[in-house]
C-alpha positions in Angstrom: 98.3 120.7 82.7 99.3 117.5 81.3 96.1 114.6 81.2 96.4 111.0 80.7 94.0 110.7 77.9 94.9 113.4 75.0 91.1 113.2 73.8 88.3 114.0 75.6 85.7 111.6 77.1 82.0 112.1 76.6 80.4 110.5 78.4 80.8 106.7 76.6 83.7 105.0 77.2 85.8 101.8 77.7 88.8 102.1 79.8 91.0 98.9 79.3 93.9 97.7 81.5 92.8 100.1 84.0 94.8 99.2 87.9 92.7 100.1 90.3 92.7 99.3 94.4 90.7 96.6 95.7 89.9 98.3 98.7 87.5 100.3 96.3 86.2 97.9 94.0 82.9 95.7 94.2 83.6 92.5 96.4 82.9 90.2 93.0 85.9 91.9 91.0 88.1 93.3 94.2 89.3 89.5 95.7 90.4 88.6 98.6 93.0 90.9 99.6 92.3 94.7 100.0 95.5 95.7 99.6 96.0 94.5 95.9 95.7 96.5 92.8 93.5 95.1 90.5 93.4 95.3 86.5 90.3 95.8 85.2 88.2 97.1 82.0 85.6 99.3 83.3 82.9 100.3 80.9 80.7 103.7 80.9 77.3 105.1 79.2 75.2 108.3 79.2 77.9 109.1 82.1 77.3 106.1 84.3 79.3 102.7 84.8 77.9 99.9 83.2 80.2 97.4 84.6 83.8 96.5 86.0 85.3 93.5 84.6 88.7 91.5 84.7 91.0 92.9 82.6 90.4 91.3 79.2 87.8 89.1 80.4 85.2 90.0 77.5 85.0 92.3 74.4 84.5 96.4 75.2 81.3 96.9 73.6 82.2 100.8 73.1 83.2 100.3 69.8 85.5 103.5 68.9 85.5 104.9 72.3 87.8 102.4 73.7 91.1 103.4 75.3 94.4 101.3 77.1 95.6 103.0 80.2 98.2 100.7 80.2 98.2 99.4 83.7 97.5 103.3 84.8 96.1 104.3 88.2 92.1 104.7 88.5 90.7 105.9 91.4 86.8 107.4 92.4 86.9 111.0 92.4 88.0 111.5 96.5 86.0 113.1 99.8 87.8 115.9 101.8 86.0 115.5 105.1 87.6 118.4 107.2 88.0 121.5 105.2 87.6 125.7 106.2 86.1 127.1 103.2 85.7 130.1 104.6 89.0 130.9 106.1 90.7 129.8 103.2 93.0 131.9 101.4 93.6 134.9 103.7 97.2 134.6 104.2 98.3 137.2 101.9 95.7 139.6 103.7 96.5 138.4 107.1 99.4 135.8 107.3 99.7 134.1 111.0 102.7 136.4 112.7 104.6 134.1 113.8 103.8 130.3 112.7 101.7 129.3 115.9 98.5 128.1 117.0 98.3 131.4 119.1 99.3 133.2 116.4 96.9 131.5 114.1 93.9 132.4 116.3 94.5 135.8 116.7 94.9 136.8 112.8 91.8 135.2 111.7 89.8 136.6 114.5 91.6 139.9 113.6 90.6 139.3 109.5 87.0 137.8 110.3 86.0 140.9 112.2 87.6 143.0 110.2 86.6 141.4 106.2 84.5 138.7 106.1 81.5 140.1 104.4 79.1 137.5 102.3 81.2 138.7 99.2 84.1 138.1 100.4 83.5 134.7 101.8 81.5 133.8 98.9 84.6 134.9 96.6 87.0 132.8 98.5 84.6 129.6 99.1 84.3 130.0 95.2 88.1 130.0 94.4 88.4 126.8 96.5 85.6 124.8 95.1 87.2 125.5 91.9 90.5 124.6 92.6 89.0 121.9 95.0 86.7 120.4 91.4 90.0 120.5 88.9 92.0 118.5 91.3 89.0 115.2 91.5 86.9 116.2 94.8 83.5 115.1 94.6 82.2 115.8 98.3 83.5 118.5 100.9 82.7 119.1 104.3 83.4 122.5 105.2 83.7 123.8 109.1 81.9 127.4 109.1 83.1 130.0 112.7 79.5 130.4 113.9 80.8 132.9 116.3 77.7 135.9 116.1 77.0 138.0 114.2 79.5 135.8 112.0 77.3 133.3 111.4 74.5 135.6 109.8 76.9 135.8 107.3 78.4 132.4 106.1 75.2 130.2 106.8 73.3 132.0 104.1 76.7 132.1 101.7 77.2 128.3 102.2 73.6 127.4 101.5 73.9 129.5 98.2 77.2 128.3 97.0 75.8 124.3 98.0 72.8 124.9 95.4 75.4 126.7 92.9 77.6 123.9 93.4 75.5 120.8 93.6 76.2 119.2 90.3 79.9 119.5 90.7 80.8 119.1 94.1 78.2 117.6 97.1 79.0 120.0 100.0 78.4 120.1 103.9 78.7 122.4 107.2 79.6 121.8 110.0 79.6 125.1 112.7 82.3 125.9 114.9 82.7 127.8 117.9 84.9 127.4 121.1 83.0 125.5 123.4 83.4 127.8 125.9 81.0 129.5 124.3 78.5 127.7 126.4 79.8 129.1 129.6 77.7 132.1 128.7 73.8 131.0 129.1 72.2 133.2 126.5 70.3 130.4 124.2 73.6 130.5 121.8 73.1 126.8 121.7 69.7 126.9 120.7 69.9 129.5 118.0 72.7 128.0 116.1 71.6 124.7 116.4 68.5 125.6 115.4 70.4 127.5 112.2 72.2 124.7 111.7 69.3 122.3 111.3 67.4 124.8 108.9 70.3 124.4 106.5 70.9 120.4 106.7 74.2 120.8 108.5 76.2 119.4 111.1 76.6 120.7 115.0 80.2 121.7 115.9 82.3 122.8 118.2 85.9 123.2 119.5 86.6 121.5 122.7 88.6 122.5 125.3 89.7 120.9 128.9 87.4 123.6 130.6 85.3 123.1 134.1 82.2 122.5 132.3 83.2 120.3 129.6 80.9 117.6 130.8 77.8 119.9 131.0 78.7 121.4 127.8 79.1 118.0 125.5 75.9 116.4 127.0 74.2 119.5 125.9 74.8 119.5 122.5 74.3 116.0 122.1 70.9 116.6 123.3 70.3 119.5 121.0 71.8 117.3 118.3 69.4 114.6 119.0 66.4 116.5 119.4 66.8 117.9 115.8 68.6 114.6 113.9 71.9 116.4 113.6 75.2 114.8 113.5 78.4 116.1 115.4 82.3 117.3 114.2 83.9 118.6 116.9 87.4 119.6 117.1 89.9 118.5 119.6 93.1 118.2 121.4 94.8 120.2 118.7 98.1 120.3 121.0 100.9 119.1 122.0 99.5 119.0 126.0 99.5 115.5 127.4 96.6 117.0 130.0 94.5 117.7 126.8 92.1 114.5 127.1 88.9 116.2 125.5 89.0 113.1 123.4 88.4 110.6 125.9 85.5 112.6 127.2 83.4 113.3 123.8 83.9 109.6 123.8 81.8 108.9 127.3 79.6 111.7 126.4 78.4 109.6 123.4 77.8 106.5 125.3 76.6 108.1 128.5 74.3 109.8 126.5 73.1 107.0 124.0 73.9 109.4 120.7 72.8 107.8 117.5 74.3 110.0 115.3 77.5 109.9 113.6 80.1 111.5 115.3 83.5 112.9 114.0 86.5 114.1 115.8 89.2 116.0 114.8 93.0 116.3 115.0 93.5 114.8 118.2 96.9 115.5 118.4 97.4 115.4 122.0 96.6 111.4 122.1 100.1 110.7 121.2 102.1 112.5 123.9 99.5 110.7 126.7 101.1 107.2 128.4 100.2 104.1 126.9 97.8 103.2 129.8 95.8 106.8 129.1 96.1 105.7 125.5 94.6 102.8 125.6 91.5 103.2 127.7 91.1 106.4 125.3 90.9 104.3 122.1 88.6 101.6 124.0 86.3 104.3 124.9 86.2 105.7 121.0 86.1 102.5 119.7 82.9 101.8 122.1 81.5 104.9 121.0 82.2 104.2 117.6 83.6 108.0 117.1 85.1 108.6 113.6 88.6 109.9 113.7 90.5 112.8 111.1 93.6 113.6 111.1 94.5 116.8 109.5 98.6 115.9 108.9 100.2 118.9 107.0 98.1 121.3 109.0 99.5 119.6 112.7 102.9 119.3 111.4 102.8 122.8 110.2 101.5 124.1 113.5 102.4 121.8 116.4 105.7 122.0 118.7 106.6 125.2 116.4 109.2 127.1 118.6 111.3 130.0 117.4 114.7 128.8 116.7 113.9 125.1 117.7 113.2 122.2 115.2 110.5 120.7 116.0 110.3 117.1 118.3 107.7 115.8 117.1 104.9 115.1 114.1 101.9 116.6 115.5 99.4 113.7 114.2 97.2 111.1 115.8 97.6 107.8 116.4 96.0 106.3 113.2 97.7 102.6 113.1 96.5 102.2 116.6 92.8 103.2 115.7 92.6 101.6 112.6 93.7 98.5 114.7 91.0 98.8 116.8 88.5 99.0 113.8 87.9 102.6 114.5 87.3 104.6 110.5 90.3 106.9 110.3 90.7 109.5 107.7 92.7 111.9 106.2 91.6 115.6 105.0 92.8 118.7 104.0 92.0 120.7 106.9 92.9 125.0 106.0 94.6 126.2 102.9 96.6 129.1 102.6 94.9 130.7 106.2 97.2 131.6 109.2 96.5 128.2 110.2 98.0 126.4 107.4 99.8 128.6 104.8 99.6 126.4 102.1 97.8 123.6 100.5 95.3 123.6 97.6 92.4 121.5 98.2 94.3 118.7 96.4 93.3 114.9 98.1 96.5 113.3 96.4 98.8 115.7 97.8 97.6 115.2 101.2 97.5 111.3 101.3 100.6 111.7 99.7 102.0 113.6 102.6 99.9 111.5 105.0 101.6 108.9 103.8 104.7 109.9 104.4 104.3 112.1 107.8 102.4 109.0 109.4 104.0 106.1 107.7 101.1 104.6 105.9 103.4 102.7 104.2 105.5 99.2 103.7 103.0 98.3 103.1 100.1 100.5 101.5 98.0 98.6 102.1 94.1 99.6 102.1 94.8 103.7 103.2 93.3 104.9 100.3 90.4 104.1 102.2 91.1 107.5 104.2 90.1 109.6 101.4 87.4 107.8 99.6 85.3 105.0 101.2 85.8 106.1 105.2 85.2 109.6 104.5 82.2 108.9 102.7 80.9 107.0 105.2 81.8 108.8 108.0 79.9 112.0 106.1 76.5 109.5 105.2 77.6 109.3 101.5 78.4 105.7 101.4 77.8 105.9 97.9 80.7 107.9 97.5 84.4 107.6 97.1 84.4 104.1 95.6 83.9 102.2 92.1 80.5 100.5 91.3 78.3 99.3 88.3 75.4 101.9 88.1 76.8 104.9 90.1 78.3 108.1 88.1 81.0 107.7 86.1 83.3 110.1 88.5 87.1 109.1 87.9 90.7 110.0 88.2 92.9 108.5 85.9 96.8 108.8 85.9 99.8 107.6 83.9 101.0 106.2 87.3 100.6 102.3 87.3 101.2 101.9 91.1 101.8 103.9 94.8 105.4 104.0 94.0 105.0 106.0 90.9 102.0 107.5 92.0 103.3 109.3 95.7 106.5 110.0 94.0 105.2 112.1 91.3 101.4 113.0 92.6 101.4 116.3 90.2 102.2 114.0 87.3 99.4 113.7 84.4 96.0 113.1 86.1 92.3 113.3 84.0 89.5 113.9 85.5 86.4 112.5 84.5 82.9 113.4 85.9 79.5 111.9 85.2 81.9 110.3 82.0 82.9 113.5 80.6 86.3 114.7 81.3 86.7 118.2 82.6 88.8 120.8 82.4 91.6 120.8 85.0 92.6 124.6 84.5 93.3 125.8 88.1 92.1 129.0 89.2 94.7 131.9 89.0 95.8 133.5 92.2 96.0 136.7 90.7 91.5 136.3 90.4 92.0 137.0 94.5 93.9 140.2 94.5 90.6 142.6 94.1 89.6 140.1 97.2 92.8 140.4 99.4 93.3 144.0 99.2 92.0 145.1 102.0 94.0 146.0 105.0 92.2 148.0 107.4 93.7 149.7 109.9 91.3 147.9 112.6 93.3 144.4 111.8 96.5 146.1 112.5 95.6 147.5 115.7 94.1 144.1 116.7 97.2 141.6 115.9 99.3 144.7 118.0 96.8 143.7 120.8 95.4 147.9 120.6 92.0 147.3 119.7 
């Protein structure tokens, strides 16, 4: 895989003539417009930045371990804020039958009943992270089905891969379960919030327009209070203009006074509503002060899919209008290579490349980087994260692109990767490592896709 510097960094450095966005830069060096891309020198010791100066400003003081980018791209390694570590990579065990959302739901219910023991999981939450590291993530948040006895299962595998993982890549969990779920008053709530809390993670759920919506949201912001959790939820992943579940997560959080952070997403539905519904939607969130991802090569993939049809429409949110409102918005990977999305590879420029071009983020640019570094990190309680400063890590992506143009034309062209200042190896994990993994095909799954089980 080709790099932009042929040598490798350890941990002392001086990058020269380095372009980097001033959406991410300290406020001293950045100037006054956050859309600009700003040449800098930015200086690096024992693995952390020592400073960020104008471009030519002053003399590197790294002596031999200086090096021109010449005008090259440098952003902070990048925060995927909506992932599914542990559906990913079960299409070539169980690919979705027929490109749906349906479809997609019944083939991993089908393969998590049927495979997903703590090895497997593990083996495929591994594979990701890997491929997830080589590409320039620093922080992950994962969504884990919490569905029992499911969640006996991936709780403990997360928490182990987090420790394993914690110098490379900062992870979270979020559960998820239908939240339906609730209709059925058995203390589900209490247990897996409780589980949830015991391993630092975030309370989940997918919402659907059901009779007890209401009842259900105000109940788990109240067992998210009462234990100091935040909320993910998912919702309105349709094309269903009566799909509002948006607009009522939205008075939930103000008619219940939540202080938490709270994240929604895909929200798809929002942009097949009326303007009127549209807007006193987006006051509400913007009251609420909800955090919005979109999930764009997963919704286009999935939404208005009809045999034989081309599709209508995009399947994303309405991020210009959000982000107009001052609402964060963000962009994330969502599945890879699961019956939900068949493809993807845990690769943050790819998908703001392709959210830039499914939702327009363009003419201009201007600060959506921001969607995979700074908001996300916020939005996850990392502010620290996803952004360039004197006296934080040394955690960089450096490319032979010197703008957007050349960079979301060619975003597999040479890229380093440098983390805590030393560069690292990019190698991606081969697929081939998963065929041991993906083998089985029980004849359980069959019988349950062919509705006999």
């Amino acid at each position: 895989m080709s790099e932009v510097l042929a040598v490798p960094i350890r941990g002392t450095a001086c990058l020269r003539q380095a372009r980097v966005p001033a959406a991410l830069l300290p406020v001293a060096v950045a100037g006054p417009d956050p859309a600009a891309l700003i040449l800098v020198d930015i200086e690096f010791e024992n693995g952390s930045i020592l400073s960020i100066t104008p471009a030519g400003s002053r003399a590197p003081v790294c002596g031999d371990y200086s090096y021109d980018l010449d005008g090259g791209l440098v952003l902070p390694t990048l925060v995927d804020m909506h992932t599914h570590l542990d559906k990913g990579h079960i299409s070539p065990r169980q690919p979705n039958p027929d490109g749906t959302f349906m479809g997609a739901l019944t083939a991993v219910g089908a393969d998590r009943t049927a495979n997903w023991t703590a090895e497997d999981v593990r083996a495929r939450m591994e594979f990701s992270l890997r491929c997830a590291f080589a590409h320039g993530t620093s922080l992950i948040r994962t969504h884990l089905d919490s569905i029992p006895p499911q969640e006996s299962i991936s709780w403990p595998v997360f928490e182990e891969v987090r420790a394993d993982w914690r110098e490379r890549i900062d992870l979270q969990a979020a559960c998820l379960f239908g939240i339906d779920r609730l209709d059925t008053d058995d203390g589900f709530l209490t247990a897996i919030a409780d589980r949830v809390a015991a391993a630092r993670g975030v309370l989940g759920a997918v919402t659907y327009m059901i009779p007890r919506l209401d009842e259900h949201l105000d109940a788990m912001m109240v067992a998210a209070s009462d234990r100091g959790l935040d909320l993910d939820f998912h919702a309105d992943e349709t094309g269903d203009c009566n799909a509002r579940t948006l607009h009522h997560i939205a008075e939930a959080a103000i008619r219940n006074g939540f202080e938490g952070r709270i994240v929604v997403g895909h929200c798809c539905s929002l942009a097949r509503q009326q303007p009127d519904e549209i807007d006193r939607t987006l006051d509400l969130v913007a009251k609420a002060g909800l955090g919005i991802v979109s999930l764009p090569m997963c919704n286009m993939y999935l939404q208005d899919r009809q045999a034989g049809r081309t599709p209508r429409w995009r399947g994303v949110t309405l991020l210009h209008e959000m982000k107009a409102r001052g609402i964060a918005v963000a962009v994330s990977s969502d599945n890879t290579r699961d019956p939900f999305y068949a493809y993807g590879d845990l690769d943050l420029v790819e998908v703001y490349t392709q959210a830039t071009r499914i939702l327009q983020l363009d003419h201009p640019v201007g600060d959506w980087i921001r969607t995979v570094s700074t908001t996300p990190a916020e939005l996850l309680g990392r502010p620290e994260q996803g952004r360039l400063r004197e006296g934080a890590p040394a955690n960089l992506m450096l490319f032979r692109a010197r703008d957007w143009s050349e960079l979301l034309a060619r975003p597999s062209g040479p890229r380093t990767v440098i983390r805590s200042g030393r560069s690292i190896d990019r190698t991606l994990p081969d697929y081939r490592e998963l065929d041991a993994v993906l083998a089985a095909r029980p004849k359980a799954l069959a019988k349950a896709l062919a509705g006999v089980a």
